[in-house]
C-alpha positions in Angstrom: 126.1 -142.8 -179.6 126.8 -146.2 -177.6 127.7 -145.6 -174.3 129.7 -149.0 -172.8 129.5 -150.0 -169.1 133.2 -149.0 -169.0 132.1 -145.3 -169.7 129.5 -145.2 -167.1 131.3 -146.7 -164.4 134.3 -144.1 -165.4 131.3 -141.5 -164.9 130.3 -142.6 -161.8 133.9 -142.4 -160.6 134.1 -138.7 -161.7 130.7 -137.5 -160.2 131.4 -136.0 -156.8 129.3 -137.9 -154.0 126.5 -135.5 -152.7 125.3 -137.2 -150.2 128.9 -137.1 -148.2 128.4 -133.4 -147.1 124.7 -133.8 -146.1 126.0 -136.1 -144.0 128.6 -134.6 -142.6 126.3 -131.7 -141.6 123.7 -134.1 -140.1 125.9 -135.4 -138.0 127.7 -132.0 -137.3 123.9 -131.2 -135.8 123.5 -134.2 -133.9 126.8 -134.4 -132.0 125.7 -131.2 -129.9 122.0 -133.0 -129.3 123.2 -136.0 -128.1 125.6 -134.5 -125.9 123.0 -132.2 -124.6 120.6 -135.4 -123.4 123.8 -136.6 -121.9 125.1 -133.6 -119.8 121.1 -133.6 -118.8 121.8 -137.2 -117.6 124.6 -136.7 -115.9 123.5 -133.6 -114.0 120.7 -136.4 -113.3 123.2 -138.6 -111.9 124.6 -136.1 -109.2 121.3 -135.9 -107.6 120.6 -137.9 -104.6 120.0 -141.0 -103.3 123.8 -141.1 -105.4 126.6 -139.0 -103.4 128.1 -137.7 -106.7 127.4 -134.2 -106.6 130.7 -133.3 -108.0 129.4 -134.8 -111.6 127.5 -131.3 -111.4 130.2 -129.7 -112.7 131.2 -131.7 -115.9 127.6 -131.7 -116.5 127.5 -127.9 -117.1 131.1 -128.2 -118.1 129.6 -130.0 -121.3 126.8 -127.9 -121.5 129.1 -125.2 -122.1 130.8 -126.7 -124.8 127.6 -127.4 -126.1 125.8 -123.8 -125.9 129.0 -121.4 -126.4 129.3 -119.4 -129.8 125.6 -120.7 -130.9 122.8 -118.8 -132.1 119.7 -118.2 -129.8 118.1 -121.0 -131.7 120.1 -123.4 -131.8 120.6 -122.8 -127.6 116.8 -122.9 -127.5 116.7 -126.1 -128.6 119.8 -127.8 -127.3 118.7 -126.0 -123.9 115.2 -128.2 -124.4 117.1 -131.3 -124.9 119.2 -131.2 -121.9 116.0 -130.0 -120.4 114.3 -133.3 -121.1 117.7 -135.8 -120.3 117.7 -134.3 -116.7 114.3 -133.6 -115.3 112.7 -137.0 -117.2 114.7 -139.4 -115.1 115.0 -137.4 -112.1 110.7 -136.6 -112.0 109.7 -140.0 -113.4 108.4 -140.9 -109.5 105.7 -138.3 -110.9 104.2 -140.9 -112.8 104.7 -144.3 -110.5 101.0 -144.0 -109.9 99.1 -141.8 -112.3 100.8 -143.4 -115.3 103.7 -141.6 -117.7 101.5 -139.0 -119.2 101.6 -136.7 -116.3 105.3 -137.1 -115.9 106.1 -136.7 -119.5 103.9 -133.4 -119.9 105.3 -132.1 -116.6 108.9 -132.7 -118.1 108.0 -131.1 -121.1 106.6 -127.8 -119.8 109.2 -127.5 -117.4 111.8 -128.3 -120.3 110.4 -125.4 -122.0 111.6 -123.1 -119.4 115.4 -124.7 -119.3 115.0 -124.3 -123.0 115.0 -120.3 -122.7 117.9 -120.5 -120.7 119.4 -122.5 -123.0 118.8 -119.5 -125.6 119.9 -116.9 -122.7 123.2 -118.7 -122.5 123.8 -119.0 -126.0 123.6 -115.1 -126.3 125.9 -113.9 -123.9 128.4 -116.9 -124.3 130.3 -114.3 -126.6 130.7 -112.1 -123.9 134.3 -111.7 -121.9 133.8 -113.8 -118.5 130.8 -115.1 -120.3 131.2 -117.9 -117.4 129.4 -115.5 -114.5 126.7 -114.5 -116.9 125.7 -117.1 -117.9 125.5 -118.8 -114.3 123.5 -116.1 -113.8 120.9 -116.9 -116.5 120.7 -119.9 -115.3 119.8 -118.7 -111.8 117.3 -116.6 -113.1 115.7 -119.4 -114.8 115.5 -121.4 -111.5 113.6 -118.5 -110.3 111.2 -118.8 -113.0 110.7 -122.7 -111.8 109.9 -122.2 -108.8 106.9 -119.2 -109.5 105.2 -120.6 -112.6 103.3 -122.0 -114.1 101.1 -122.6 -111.4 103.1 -121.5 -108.3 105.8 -123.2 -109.5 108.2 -126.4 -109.0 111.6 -125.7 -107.6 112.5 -129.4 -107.6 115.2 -129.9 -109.3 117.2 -126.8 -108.0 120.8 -128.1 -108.4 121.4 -126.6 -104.4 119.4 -129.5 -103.8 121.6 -131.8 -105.4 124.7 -130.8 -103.6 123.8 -131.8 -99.7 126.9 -134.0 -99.7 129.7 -131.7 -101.6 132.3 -129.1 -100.9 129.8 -126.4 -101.9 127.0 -126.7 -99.0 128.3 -124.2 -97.1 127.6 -121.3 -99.5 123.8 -122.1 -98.6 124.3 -120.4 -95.4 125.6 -117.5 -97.3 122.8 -116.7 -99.9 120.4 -119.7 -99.6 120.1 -122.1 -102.9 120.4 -119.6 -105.5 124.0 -118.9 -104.0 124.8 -122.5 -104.0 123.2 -122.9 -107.2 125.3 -120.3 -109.1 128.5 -121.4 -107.3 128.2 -125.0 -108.8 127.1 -123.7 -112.5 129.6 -121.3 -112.6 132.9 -123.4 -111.4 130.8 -125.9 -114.3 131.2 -123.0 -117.0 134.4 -122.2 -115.6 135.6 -125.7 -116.0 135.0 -125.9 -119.6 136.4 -122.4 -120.0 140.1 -123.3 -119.0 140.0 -126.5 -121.0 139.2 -124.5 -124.0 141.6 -121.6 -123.8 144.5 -124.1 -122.6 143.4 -126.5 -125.4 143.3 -123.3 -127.9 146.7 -122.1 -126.2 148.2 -125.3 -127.0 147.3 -125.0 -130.7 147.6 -121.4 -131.8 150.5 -121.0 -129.3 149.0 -117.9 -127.9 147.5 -118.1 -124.0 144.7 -115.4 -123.9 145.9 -114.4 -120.0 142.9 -112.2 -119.5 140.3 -114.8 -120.1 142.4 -117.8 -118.8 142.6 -115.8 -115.3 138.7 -115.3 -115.5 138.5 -118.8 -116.2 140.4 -119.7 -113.2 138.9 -117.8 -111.3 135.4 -118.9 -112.7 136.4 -122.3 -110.4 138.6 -120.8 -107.9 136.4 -118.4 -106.5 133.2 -120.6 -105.7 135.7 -123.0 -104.1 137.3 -120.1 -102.2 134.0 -119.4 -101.2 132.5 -122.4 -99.8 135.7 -123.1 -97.6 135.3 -119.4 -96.3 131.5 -120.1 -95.2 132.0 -123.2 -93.0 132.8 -120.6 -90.3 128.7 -120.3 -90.5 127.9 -123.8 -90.3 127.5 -124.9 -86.6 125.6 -127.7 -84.5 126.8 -125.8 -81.2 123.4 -125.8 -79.3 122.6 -121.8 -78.5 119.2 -122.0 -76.6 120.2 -125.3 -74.6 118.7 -128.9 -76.2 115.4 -130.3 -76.8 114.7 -134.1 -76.8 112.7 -134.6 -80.3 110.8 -138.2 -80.7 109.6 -138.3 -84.4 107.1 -141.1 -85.3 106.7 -142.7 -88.6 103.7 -145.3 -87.8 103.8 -146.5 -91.5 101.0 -147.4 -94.0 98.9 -150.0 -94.6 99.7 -150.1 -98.6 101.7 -148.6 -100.9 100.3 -146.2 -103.8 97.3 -143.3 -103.8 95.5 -145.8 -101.4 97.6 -145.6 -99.0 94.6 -144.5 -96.5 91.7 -146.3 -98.1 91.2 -148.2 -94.9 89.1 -146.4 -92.9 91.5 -144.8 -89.9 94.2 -147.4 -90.3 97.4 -144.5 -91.2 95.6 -143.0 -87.8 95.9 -146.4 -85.9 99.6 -147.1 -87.1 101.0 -143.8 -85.9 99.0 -144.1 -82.6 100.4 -147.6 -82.0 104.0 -146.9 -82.6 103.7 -143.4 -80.0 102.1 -146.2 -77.9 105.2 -148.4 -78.1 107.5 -145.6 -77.5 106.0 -144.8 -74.5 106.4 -148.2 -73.2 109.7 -147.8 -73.9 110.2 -144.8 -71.9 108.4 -146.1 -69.5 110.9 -149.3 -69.4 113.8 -147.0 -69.6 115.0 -148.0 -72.9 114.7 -144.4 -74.1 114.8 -140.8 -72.8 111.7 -138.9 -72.4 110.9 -136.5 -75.3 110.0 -132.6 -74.7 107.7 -133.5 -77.6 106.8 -135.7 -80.5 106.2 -135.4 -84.0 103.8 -136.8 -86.6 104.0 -137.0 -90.1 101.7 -135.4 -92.6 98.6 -137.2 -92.9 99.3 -139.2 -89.8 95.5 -138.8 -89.4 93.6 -140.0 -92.1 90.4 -138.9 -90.4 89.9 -135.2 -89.4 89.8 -135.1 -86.0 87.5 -132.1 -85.4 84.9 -133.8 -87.1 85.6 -137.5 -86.1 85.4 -138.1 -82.3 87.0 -141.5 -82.5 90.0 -140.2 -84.2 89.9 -137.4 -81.8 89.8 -140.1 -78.8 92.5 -142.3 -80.6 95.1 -138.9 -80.8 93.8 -138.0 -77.4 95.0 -141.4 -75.9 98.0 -141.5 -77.7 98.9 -137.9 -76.1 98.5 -139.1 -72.7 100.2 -142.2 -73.0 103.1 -140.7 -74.1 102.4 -137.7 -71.5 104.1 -134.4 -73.9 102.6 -132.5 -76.8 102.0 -134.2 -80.2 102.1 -132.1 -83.4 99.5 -134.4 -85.9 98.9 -134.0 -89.5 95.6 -134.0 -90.4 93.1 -133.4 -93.2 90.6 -130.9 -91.8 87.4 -129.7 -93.2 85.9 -125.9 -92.2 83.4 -123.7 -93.5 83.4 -126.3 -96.5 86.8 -125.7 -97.5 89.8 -128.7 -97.2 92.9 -127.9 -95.4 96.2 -129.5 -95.4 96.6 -128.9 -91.3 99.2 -129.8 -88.5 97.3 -129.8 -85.0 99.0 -129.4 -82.2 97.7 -131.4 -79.5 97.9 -131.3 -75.9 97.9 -134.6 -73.5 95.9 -132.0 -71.1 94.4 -129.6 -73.2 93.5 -131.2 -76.6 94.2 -129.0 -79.7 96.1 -125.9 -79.0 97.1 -124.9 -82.2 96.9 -125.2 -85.7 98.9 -124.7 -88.6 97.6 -124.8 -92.4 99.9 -125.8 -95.4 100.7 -122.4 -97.5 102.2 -123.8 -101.0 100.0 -126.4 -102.0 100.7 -129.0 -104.6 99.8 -129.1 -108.3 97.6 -131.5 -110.1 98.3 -133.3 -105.9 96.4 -131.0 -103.5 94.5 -128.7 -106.2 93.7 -129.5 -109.7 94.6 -126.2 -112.5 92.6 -126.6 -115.7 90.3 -128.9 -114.1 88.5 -129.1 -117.1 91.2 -129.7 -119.6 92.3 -133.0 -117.1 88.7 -134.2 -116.6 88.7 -134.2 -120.4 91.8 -136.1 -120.7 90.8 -138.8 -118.0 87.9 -138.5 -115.6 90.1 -140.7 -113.0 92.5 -138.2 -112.4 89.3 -135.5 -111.2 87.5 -138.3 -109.5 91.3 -138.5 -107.4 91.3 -134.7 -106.7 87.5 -133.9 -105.7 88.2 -130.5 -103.9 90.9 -128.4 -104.2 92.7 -127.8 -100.7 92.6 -124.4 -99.7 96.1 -122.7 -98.6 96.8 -121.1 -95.6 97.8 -117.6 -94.9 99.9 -117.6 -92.2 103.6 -119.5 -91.0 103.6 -122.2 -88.6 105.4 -122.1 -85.7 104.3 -124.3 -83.0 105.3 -123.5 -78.9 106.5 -127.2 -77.7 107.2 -127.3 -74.4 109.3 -123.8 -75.0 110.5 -124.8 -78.4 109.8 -122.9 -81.3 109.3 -125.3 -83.4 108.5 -124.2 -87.7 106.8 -125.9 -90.4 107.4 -126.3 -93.7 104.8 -129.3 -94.6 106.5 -131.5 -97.1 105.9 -129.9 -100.3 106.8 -126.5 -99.0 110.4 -127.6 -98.0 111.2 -126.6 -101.8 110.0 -123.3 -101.3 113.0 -120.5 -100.1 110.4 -118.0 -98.8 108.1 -121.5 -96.8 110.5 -122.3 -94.9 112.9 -118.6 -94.0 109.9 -117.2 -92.7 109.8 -119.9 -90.1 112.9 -118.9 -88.6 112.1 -115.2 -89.2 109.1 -115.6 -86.7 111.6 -117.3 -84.5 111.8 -121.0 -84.6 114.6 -122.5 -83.0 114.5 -125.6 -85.2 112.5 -127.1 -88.3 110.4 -129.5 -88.7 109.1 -131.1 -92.2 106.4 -133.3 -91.7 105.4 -134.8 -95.1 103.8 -138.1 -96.6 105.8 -140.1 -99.5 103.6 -143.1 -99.5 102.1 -141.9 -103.0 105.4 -142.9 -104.5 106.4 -146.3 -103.4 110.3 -146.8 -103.3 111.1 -144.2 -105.5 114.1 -141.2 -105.5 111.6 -138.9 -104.3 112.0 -139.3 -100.8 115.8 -139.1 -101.3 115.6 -135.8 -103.4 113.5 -134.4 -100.6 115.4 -135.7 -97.5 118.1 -133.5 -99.2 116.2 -130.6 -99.8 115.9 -130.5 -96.1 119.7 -131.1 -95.1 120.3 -128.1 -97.6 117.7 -126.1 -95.3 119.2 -127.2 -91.9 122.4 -125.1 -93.3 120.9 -122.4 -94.7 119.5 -121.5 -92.0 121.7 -122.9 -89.3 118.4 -125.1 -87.4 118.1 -128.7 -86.5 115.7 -130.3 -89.2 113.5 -133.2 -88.7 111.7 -134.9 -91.2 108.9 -137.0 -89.5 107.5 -139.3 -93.0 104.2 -141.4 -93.1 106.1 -144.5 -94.4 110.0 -143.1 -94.8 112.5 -142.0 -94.9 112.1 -139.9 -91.9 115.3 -138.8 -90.2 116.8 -135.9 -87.8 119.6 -133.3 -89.0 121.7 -131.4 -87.4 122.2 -127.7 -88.3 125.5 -128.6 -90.1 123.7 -130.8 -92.7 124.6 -134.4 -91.1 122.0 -136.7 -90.4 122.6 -138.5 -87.0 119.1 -141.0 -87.2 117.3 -141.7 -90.1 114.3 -144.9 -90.6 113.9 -147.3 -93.2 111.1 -146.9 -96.0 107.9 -148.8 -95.6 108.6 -149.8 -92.0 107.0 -148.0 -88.5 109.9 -146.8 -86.7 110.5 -143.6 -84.1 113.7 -141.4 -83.6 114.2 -140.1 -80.1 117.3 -137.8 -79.6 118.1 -134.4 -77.9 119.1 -131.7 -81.0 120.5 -127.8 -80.5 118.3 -125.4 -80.4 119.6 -122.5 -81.9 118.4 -118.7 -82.1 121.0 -117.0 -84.7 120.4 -116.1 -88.0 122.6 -116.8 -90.9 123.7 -113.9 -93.9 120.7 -116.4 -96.5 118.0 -115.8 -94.0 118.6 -112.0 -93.4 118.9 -111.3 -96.8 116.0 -113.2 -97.9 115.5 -113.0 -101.3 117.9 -110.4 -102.3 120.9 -112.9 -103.5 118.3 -114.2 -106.2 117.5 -111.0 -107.0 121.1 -109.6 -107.6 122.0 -112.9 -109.6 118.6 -112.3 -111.4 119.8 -108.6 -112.6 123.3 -109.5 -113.4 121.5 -111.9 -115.9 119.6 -109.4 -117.6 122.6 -106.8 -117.7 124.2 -109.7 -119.3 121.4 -110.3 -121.6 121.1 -106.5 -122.2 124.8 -105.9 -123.2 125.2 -108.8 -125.6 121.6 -107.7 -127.4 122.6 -104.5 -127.3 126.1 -105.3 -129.2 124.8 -107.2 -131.6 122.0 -104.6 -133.0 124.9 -102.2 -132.6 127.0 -104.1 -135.0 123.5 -105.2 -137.5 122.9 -101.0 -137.6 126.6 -100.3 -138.3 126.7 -102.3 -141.4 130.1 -103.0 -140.5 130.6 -106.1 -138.0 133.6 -105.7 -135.7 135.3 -109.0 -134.9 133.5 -108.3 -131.0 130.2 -107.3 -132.6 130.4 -110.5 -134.6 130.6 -112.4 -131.6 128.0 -111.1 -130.3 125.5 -111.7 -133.0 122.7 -112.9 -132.1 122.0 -114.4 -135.9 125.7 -115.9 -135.9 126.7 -119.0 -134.2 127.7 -122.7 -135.1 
C-alpha cells in the first residue's frame, strides 16, 4: 500500500490534538497557585511601613476564591503557597545578616502551619455562612503561630497590620485575635457577595439567605469597629507623667553593633547627658523619668564598675530614675534585664525578659545548626535564661510595664503588665541587628495596636530607631529617625482603666478557636455521613471532603 503525503497530512488533520486538554488542565491547576502567591503578596503589601491595610481584605477576598469548593489537598497546598508569597517578603529582614537560609527555612516551617489552615478552610468552605468559620480557622491558626514550634512567632498577626485602618478599635474589644477575625472575615465576606451577585446575575436567581450572610459577613465587622471607638481614649485618668526616652544610637550597623568595647553604653550616656543640658538651659521640661533602650548597656553593670559608674553619672546628671537595658550575668546564667536605676540609690529594681527569642537569644537544636554552620553557634554561645515574673517598674509613682522588644508580639507579655497595674507601657527593644529594614516598622505597629488594646500610653525607647511615644488612641505624637541619637521628652496620660481585651484575656481566642473546630467538626462529620450513606445529598456533596475543584 503507498501511502502519499496528501494522505498523511489528511490524517494528521483528522487526529484529535492530545496535548490541548493536558494543557488546559495544567493551566486550570496553575491559575489558583499563582493567585495564591499573589493574595500572599498583597496581604504583604498591607503591612506596615505602607498605610494600606485596607488591601487586607481583597487579599483574603482572593484567597477565598481561591480555597472555596476545594478538596483538603488541594487547600493544603494552595494554603502553603500563599503561606510562602506573604511571610517571605514580609520576614526577609530575618536574613539581612545571617544570610537567606535562615529566613527561607523560617518561612517554610511557618508556611507549613498556614498551609493547614489552608486545608481547614477548604473543608468548611461548603458550609452555609462558610465566611465566619472559616475566619475562625484562620484565627485558630494564628494561635498555633504564636505557641509553636518553639514558643512560637506571632509576627505576622494581621492585627498588626491594621494600626492605621477602620478596624483598630476592635483591638480594645477582644485584643488581636478580635481584630484579626474582623478583617478575614469582612475579606471572606467580600468575595462571598461578589460571587452570589455575580451567580445571581447569571442563573437569574439571588440566594437571599446567603447574600444577607454575605452582607453581613462585611457589615458586621464594620459595625463593630465604629461601635468600639467609645473605648479608645487619650483622656489622662491618673493625672500626666513627663516621659524622656533616649535612643543614644550605635556605633555600626549589623550583629556588631556592640563589638566596641562599651561604646552602645557611652552613646546612650552621652545623649541623657545632652538632655540634661538642655533642661538645664530650659529648652525642655524636666522628665519624671527616662527611658533606655534594650541593650543600652553593652556591659553588665553589676559586674563592670565602669559601666556602673558611667550609668551612675548619667542618673545624676539628669537628676530622675533611669530604666537601662542590660545584659546581666548571675549564678552563671545570661539574662536579658532592664535595671532600674536610681540617681540616689543605684539599682532598685530589676526586670528579666520572659519570651525569649529563637535561634536570637537561645539556640533550639543546637546541634542540628552547629552542623549546618558553626558561625551561627559561635554567635549564640549561651542561651539566655527567661524570666519568671512581669515587669513593672515604680517611676517616680508611675507604674510603668515592660514588654522588652520581642515580647510586644506576645498577647499574654504585655496584658499582664497592665493586669499588675501599670498605668502605661513601655517597649524597650534593640533593632540594630537589622539595618534599615521593615522590621522596625512592623514592630512600631505592633505596639500602636497594644496602646489600644489596652487603652495605655506606649513608648518605644530603640537602640538605633525608630523609637517613638503613643498615645492610648494608637497615634504617635514624637517618633526619631533610624540610625541617628535622638531623645523624646513629652508629658503622656496615665491611665488606670481596663478595657473588655484585657479583662477577658485570652477567652476571645479561645471562643474563635472552638467555633473553628465546631466548624471543622460539622463539615467532617457531613461528609462521612454522606460516604456511609452511599447516597450523596446535593449538601453532603458539598461537603465532601474527597470532592472539590
Amino acid at each position: 500500500m503507498t501511502v502519499t503525503a496528501t494522505s498523511v497530512g489528511q490524517a494528521d488533520e483528522l487526529e484529535p490534538d492530545s496535548s490541548s486538554p493536558a494543557r488546559g488542565a495544567r493551566l486550570k491547576r496553575l491559575v489558583p497557585a499563582v493567585a495564591a502567591v499573589l493574595c500572599g503578596v498583597l496581604l504583604y503589601v498591607s503591612f506596615p511601613p505602607r498605610t494600606l491595610s485596607w488591601l487586607a481584605l481583597p487579599a483574603f477576598a482572593g484567597l477565598g476564591w481561591v480555597l472555596r469548593g476545594r478538596s483538603w489537598k488541594a487547600g493544603l497546598g494552595l494554603g502553603y503557597l500563599f503561606g510562602l508569597g506573604f511571610l517571605l517578603p514580609l520576614l526577609v529582614w530575618t536574613g539581612v545578616e545571617v544570610g537567606s537560609l535562615p529566613w527561607v527555612a523560617l518561612c517554610a516551617v511557618e508556611a507549613l502551619l498556614v498551609a493547614l489552615v489552608g486545608a481547614g478552610i477548604a473543608v468548611v468552605s461548603r458550609l452555609p455562612a462558610w465566611p465566619v468559620w472559616a475566619a475562625a480557622v484562620w484565627i485558630a491558626g494564628e494561635a498555633a503561630r504564636a505557641r509553636v514550634p518553639f514558643g512560637g512567632f506571632p509576627w505576622g498577626k494581621i492585627a498588626f497590620g491594621q494600626a492605621d485602618g477602620v478596624f483598630l478599635p476592635l483591638a480594645a474589644v477582644g485584643g488581636t485575635p478580635v481584630l484579626g477575625f474582623a478583617v478575614v472575615l469582612c475579606g471572606f465576606g467580600l468575595y462571598e457577595t461578589v460571587r452570589l451577585v455575580l451567580d445571581g446575575r447569571r442563573t437569574r436567581v439571588l440566594r437571599r439567605g446567603a447574600a444577607s450572610a454575605a452582607l453581613l459577613s462585611m457589615a458586621v465587622p464594620v459595625a463593630g469597629a465604629l461601635a468600639a471607638r467609645t473605648l479608645v481614649s487619650d483622656r489622662a485618668e491618673d493625672g500626666t507623667a513627663t516621659v524622656a526616652v533616649i535612643q543614644g544610637n550605635v556605633p555600626r550597623l549589623g550583629l556588631d553593633f556592640n563589638s566596641q568595647r562599651r561604646a552602645v553604653l557611652d552613646y546612650h550616656a552621652r545623649e541623657t547627658e545632652r538632655l540634661a543640658a538642655e533642661i538645664k538651659a530650659g529648652k525642655q521640661p524636666r522628665p519624671d523619668f527616662v527611658l533606655w533602650p534594650e541593650n543600652s548597656s553593652d556591659l553588665d553593670p553589676f559586674a563592670n564598675a565602669d559601666a556602673a559608674y558611667v550609668i551612675d553619672q548619667a542618673a545624676k546628671d539628669i537628676g530622675v530614675p533611669i530604666s537601662v537595658g542590660g545584659v546581666v550575668e548571675r549564678d552563671g546564667k545570661l539574662y536579658n534585664e532592664q535595671i532600674l536605676w536610681d540617681p540616689a540609690k543605684g539599682p532598685t529594681q530589676t526586670y528579666d525578659k520572659r519570651r525569649t527569642q529563637p535561634f536570637g537569644e537561645f539556640l533550639p537544636l543546637r546541634s542540628l545548626v552547629g552542623a549546618i554552620n558553626s558561625d551561627w553557634t559561635e554567635m549564640a554561645r549561651q542561651d539566655f535564661t527567661p524570666g519568671t515574673r512581669p515587669g513593672v517598674f515604680t517611676l517616680h509613682g508611675t507604674k510603668v510595664g515592660l514588654a522588652t522588644c520581642y515580647e510586644a508580639a506576645f498577647d499574654w507579655a504585655v496584658r499582664d503588665t497592665v493586669t499588675h497595674g501599670a498605668q502605661m507601657i513601655s517597649v524597650p527593644s534593640n533593632n540594630a541587628t537589622f539595618d534599615r529594614s521593615e522590621m522596625t516598622y512592623q514592630q512600631l505597629a505592633m505596639s500602636r495596636v497594644r496602646a489600644v488594646e489596652h487603652s495605655r500610653t506606649v513608648t518605644v525607647p530603640v537602640t538605633s530607631g525608630v523609637s517613638a511615644i503613643i498615645m492610648p488612641d494608637g497615634r504617635i505624637t514624637q517618633r526619631t529617625g533610624m540610625f541617628v541619637a535622638d531623645s523624646l521628652v513629652q508629658k503622656v496620660p496615665l491611665r488606670s482603666s481596663t478595657t473588655p481585651a484585657t479583662d477577658l484575656g485570652v477567652l476571645p481566642e479561645i471562643a474563635l478557636v472552638l467555633v473553628a473546630a465546631g466548624g471543622l467538626g460539622w463539615a467532617i462529620g457531613a461528609g462521612v455521613r454522606g460516604r456511609r450513606a452511599g447516597e450523596v445529598s446535593p449538601y453532603a456533596r458539598r461537603t465532601s471532603l474527597d470532592s472539590g475543584r
